[in-house]
N, C-alpha and C positions, 0 to 999 in steps of 0.2 A: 773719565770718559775719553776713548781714541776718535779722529776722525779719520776718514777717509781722503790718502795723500791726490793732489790734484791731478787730474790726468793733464796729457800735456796740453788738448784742445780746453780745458778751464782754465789754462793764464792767458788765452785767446778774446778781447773785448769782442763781444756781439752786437750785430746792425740790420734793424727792421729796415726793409727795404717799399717802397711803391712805384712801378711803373705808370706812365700816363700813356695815350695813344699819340701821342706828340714825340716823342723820345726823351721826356723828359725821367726822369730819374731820382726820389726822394731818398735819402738813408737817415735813417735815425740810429743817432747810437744811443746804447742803453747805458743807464747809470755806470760808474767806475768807480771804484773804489780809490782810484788813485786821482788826488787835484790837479787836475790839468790845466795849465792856464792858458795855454794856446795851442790844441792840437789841432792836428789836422787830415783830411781825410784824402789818402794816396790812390791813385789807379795806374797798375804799371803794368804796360801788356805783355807777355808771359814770351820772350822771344823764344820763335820758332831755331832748330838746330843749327847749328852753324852761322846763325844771324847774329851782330850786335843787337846792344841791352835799344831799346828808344829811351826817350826823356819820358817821364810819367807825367800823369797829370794831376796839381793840388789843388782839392775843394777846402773850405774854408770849412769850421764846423761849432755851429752858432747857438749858442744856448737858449733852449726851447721852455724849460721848467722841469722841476722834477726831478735833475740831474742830467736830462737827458742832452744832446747835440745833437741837430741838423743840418746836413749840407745835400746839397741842390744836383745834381749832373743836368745843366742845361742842352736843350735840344741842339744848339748851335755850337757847341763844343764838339767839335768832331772826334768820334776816336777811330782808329783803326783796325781794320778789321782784324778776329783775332780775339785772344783770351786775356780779358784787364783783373789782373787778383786786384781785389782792395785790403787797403791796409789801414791804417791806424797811425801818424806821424806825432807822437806824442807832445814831439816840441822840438824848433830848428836843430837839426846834428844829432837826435835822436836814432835807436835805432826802434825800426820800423815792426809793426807787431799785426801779421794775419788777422784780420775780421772773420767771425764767424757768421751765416748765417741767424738772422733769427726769423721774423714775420715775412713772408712776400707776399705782398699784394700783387698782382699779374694776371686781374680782370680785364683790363683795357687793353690788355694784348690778342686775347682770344679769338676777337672779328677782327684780328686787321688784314686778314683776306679780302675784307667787304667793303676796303675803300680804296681810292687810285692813290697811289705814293708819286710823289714826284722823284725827278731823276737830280742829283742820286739819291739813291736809296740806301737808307740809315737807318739800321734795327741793332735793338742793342737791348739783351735779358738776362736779367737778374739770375746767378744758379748757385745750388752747392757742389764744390767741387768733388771729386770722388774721396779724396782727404778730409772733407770737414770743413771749407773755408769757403769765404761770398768771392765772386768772381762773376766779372760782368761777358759774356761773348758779344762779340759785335761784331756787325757787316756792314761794309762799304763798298757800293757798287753804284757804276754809273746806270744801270739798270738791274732788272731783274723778271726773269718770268719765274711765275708761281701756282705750283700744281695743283690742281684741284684733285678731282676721281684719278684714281688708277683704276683696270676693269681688267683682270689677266684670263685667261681663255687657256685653254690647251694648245693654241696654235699661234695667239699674239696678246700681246700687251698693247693696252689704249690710254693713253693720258693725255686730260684735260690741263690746261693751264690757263693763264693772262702776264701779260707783260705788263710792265710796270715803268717807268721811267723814258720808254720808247712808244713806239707803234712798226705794225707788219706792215710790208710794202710787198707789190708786185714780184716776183720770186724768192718770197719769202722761206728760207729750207729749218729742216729740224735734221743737226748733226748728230751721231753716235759716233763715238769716236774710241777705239780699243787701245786701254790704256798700256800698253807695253813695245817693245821696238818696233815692232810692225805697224804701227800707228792706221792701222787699218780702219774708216772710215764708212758706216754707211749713211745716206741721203735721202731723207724723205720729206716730201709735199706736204705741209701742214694745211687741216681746214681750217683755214681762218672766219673771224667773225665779221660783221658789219664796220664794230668800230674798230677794226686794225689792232686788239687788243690782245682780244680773246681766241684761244686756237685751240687746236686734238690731232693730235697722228696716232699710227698704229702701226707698232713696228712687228714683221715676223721673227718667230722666233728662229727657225730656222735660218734665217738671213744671220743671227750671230753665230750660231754653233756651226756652219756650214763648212768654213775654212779653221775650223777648231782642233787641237790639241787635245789628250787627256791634260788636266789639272784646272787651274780657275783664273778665270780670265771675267776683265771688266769692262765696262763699253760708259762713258759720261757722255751726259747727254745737254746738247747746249742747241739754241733754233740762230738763226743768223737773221736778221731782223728786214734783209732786200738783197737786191741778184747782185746790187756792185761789187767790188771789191771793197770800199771805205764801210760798206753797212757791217755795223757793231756785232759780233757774234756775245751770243749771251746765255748764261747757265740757266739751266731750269732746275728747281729745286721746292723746297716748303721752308719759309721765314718768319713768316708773319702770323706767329701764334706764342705762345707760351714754352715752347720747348725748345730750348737753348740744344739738344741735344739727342736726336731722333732718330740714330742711328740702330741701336737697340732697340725701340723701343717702337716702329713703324714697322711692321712684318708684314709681306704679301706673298699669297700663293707661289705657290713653287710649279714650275708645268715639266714634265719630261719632254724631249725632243730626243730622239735618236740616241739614247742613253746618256745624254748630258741634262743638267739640270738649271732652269731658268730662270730666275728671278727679280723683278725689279727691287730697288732698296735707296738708302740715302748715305751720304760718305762720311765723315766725321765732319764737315763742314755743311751737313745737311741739303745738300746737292744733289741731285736724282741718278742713280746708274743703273745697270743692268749689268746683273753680275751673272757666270756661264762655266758652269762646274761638272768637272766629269768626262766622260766620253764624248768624242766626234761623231755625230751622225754616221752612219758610214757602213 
């Protein structure tokens, strides 16, 4: 009798994971065939290009029964915003070995639109990477505003949001900002709500394809929180759910304007823009 040689994701140990609506963080790892007598469980955040490595973080990984280990990602352990692979520390000086996905629990993540975060604000979920491996993304911000409806028209886009970690003040603005040399900027009046939280503008489309180019051009969009200069300007985007990764996967109407094409959408860092393709009005 032959077997089947391992692929290379099978000499990879695998770890059930549960999110809480706390940011707390459970991993279970699954039985090993190899005796571990003190491993431990690594989070090292994926430095962005041209950055140095950061120091990772060791969770301890504590025997549950069964064979299995458990270790904790407490809420008060900050991490960084950014992508933490986890790994596998077999034993001090060891080399370090990818976790694979196995269970996620990430029910408690689902409403956290539906509650107030305090400032800052610290989300942090569980995914598999596009390679096969557990990896935690996480956001840290001193606020954050969070989208609700988008409603696109043939002539504008409307999005609902709430801030999170702040509140709106007396000339409160919602900025579009074009992401390339011209840093071109447009300004709109948010409606705000009662409790200084809750807000919707509505941007034309034409306002962004007006001064446009043929090709593709992007506009992020951030509300600035009061008229001073010191008032925090802040991203608006979607966090607070289950999808570490909603850039694929979050698609809205497309409207033509003047043979350019409009859309609103999310960035790799799941951030709101409006992206502007094609021909200039004109």
């Amino acid at each position: 009798m032959t077997t089947e040689p391992r692929t290379a994701h099978e000499t990879h140990p695998r770890a059930d994971c549960t999110a809480d609506t706390d940011g707390r963080i459970t991993f279970v790892l699954r039985p090993q065939a190899d005796d571990l007598p003190s491993p431990r469980l690594l989070l090292r955040l994926r430095p962005e290009k041209g950055r140095p490595a950061t120091t990772p973080h060791v969770l301890d990984l504590e025997p549950v029964g069964d064979g299995r280990r458990r270790a904790v990602l407490e809420p008060r352990l900050a991490l960084a915003e950014g992508h933490w692979d986890a790994c596998l520390l077999p034993e001090p000086g060891a080399a370090e070995r990818r976790l694979r996905p196995g269970l996620r629990d990430l029910r408690a993540l689902v409403d956290g639109h539906l509650r107030a975060w305090p400032s800052p604000v610290a989300v942090r979920i569980p995914y598999p990477t596009k390679d096969g491996h557990l990896a935690v993304r996480a956001w840290l911000r001193t606020a954050h505003a969070e989208v609700g409806a988008i409603a696109v028209t043939d002539r504008s886009t409307t999005v609902t949001a709430r801030l999170h970690g702040a509140s709106l003040s007396e000339g409160a603005a919602v900025h579009l900002r074009r992401r390339d040399a011209s840093g071109a900027v447009r300004t709109l009046r948010p409606r705000v709500e009662d409790d200084g939280r809750g807000f919707s503008f509505t941007v034309g489309h034409g306002e962004l394809v007006a001064d446009d180019a043929t090709g593709r051009h992007v506009w992020d969009v951030s509300v600035r929180a009061g008229s001073v200069d010191e008032a925090p300007t802040i991203r608006v985007g979607r966090l607070f759910d289950d999808v570490a990764d909603r850039k694929e996967i979050f698609v809205y109407p497309t409207a033509s304007v003047g043979g350019a094409a409009v859309r609103p959408c999310y960035t790799a860092d799941n951030d709101l823009c409006v992206e502007v393709t094609g021909a200039a009005r004109g």
